[in-house]
C-alpha positions as CSV (number, residue, x, y, z in Angstrom):
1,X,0.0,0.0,0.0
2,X,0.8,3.2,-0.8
3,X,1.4,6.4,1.6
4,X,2.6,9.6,0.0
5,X,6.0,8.5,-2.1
6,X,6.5,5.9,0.4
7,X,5.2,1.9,0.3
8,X,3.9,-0.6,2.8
9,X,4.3,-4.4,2.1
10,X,2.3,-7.1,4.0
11,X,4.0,-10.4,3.5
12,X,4.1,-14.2,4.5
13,X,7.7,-14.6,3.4
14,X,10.8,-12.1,2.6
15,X,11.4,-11.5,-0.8
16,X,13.8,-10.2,-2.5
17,X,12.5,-6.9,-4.0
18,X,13.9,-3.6,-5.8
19,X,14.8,-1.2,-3.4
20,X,15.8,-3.1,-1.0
21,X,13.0,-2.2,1.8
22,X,13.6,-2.5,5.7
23,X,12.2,-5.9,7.3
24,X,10.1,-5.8,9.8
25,X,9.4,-9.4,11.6
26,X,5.3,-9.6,13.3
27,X,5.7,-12.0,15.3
28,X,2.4,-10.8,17.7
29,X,-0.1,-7.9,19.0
30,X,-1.4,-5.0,17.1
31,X,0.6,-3.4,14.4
32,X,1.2,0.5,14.4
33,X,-0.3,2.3,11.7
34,X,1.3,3.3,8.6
35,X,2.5,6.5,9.1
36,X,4.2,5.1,12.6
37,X,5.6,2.1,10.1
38,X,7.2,4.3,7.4
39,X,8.5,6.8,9.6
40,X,12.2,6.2,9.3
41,X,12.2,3.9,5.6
42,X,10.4,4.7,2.3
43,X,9.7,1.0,2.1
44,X,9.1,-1.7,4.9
45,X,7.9,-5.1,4.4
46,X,6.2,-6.7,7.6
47,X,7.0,-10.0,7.4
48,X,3.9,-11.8,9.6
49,X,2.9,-15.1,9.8
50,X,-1.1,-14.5,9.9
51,X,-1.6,-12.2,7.3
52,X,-5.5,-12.0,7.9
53,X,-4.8,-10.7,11.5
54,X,-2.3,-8.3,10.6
55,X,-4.3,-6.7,8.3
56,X,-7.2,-6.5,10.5
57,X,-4.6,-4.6,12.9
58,X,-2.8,-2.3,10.8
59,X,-6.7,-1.6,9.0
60,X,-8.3,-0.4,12.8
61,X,-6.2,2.6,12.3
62,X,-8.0,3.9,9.2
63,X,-11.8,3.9,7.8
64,X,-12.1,2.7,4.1
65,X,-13.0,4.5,1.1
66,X,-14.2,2.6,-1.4
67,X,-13.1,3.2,-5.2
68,X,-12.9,1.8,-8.7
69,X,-10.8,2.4,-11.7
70,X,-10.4,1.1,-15.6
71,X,-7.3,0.4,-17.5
72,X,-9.0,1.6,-20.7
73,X,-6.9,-0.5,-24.0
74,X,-7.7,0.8,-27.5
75,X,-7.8,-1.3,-30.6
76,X,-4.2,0.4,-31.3
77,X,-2.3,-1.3,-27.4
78,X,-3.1,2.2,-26.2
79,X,-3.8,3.0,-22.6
80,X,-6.3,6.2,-21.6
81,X,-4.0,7.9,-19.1
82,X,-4.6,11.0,-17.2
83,X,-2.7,14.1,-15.8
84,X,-4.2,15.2,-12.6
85,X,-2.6,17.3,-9.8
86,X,0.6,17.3,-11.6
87,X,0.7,13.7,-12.0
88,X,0.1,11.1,-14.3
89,X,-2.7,8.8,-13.0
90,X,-5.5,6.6,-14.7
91,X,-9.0,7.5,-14.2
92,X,-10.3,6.2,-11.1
93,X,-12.9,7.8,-8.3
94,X,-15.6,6.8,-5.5
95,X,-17.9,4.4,-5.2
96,X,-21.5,5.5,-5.3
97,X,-24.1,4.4,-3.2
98,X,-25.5,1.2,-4.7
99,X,-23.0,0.9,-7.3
100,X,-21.3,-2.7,-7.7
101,X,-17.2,-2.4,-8.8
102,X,-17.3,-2.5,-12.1
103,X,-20.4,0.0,-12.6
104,X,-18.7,2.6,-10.4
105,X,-15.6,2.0,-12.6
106,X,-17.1,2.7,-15.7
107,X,-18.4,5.8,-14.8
108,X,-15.3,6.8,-13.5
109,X,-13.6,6.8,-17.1
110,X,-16.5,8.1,-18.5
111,X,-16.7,11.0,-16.4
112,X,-12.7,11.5,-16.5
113,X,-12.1,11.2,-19.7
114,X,-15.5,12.0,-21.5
115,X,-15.2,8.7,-23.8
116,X,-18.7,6.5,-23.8
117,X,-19.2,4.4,-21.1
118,X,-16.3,1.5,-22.0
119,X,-16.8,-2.1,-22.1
120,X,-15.4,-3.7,-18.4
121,X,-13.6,-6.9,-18.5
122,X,-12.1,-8.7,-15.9
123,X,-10.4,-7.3,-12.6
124,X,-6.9,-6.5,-12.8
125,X,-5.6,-5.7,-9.5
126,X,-6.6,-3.8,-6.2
127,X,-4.5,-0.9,-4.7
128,X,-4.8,0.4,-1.4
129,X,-3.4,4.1,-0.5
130,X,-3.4,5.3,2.9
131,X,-4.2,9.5,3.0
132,X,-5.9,12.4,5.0
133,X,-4.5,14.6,7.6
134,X,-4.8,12.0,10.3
135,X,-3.9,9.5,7.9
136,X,-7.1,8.0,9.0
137,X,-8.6,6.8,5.3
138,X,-7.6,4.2,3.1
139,X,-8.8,4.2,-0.3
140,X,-9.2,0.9,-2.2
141,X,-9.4,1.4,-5.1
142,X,-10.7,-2.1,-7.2
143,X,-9.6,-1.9,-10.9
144,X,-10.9,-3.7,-14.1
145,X,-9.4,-4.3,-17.7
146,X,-11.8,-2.3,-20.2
147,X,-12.5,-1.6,-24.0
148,X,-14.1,0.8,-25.9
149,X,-17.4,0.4,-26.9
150,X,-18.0,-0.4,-30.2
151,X,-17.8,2.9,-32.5
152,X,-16.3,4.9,-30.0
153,X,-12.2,4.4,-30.5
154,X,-12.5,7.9,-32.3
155,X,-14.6,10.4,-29.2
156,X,-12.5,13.0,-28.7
157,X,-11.1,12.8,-24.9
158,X,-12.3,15.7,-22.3
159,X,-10.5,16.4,-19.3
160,X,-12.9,17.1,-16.7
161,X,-11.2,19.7,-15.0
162,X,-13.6,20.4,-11.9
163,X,-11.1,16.8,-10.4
164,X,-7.8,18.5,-11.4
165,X,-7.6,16.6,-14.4
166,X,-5.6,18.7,-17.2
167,X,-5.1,16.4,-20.0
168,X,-6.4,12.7,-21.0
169,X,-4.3,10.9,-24.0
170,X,-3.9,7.6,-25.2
171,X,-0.1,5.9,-24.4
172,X,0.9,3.1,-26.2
173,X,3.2,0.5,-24.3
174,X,6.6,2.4,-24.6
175,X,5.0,6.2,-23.9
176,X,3.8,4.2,-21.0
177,X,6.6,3.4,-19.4
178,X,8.5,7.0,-20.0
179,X,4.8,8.3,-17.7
180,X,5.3,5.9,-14.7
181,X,8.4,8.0,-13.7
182,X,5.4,10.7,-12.9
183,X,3.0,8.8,-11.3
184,X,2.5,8.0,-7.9
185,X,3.8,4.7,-6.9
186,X,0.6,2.9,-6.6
187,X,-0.6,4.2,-10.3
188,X,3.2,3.5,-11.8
189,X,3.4,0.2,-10.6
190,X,-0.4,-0.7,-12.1
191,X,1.0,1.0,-15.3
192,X,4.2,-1.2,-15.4
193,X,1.8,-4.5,-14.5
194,X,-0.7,-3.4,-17.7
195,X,2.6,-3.1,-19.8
196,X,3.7,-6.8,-18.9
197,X,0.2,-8.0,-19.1
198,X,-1.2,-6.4,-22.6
């Protein structure tokens, strides 16, 4: 999980990973919260040996926000990527009342991006980013795999500038991976995983 620039891991086992994070070993009782974690690393993996209960630990710290994003692929290999808040992201926003994951999705890149509502495929991943001035929300954000509708590859793309969003464009593969230097680390590493999954 994600908090500002810095990153979270929940594990099982140690891993080697880039970056080379500091290991913390959970061996029992509650976990701090993430802000206490990443105090003094950019990246910690907790090692713990019942993930289930360490989530529910490090999770009583913060209230959920529920969200839902699309990785949006043209006919071309093409991703719909965003610019918001001086960022590249991918369009993505709240849940609505009575909205199941993929509906709330849609409508998401719809109002983003102004395309027509895009076909949604299958899940892709789910990201979780810790925020707020208490650092008392986590937003999980539940992403799908989308298309175009049929006819609508053409629809010129508005930004909808009222969410900070400046510019929408389409990225194929290697434009892709020149953006994730820009994103936030939740959004670059989602870019990277759509880049080794096309």
């Amino acid at each position: 999980m994600d908090f500002g620039n810095k990153r979270l891991t929940l594990a099982d086992v140690q891993l080697p990973v880039q970056g080379a994070p500091a290991v913390t070993i959970h061996k029992e009782g509650p976990l701090p919260s993430v802000a206490d974690l990443l105090a003094e690393a950019p990246h910690v993996w907790v090692q713990c040996g019942d993930l289930e209960a360490a989530w529910s630990s490090l999770n009583r710290h913060t209230e959920d926000v529920l969200a839902a994003g699309g990785l949006l692929t043209n006919a071309e290999g093409a991703l719909l990527c965003i610019h918001r808040l001086g960022h590249w992201d991918l369009p993505k926003g709240k849940v609505e009342p009575g909205e199941d994951w993929p509906t709330a999705a849609a409508r998401e890149v719809h109002e983003e991006c102004g395309v027509p509502l895009p076909i949604v495929g299958a899940p892709f991943a789910t990201t979780y980013h810790v925020y707020g001035q208490g650092h008392d929300k986590m937003k999980v954000t539940h992403w799908f795999r989308m298309t175009p509708a049929a006819g609508t590859d053409t629809v010129a793309l508005t930004p909808q500038t009222e969410e900070g969003i400046t510019e929408v464009r389409w990225a194929l593969p290697e434009e892709v991976a020149q953006l994730e230097a820009d994103a936030f680390g939740n959004i670059s590493r989602l870019m990277s995983a759509w880049r080794a999954n096309r």
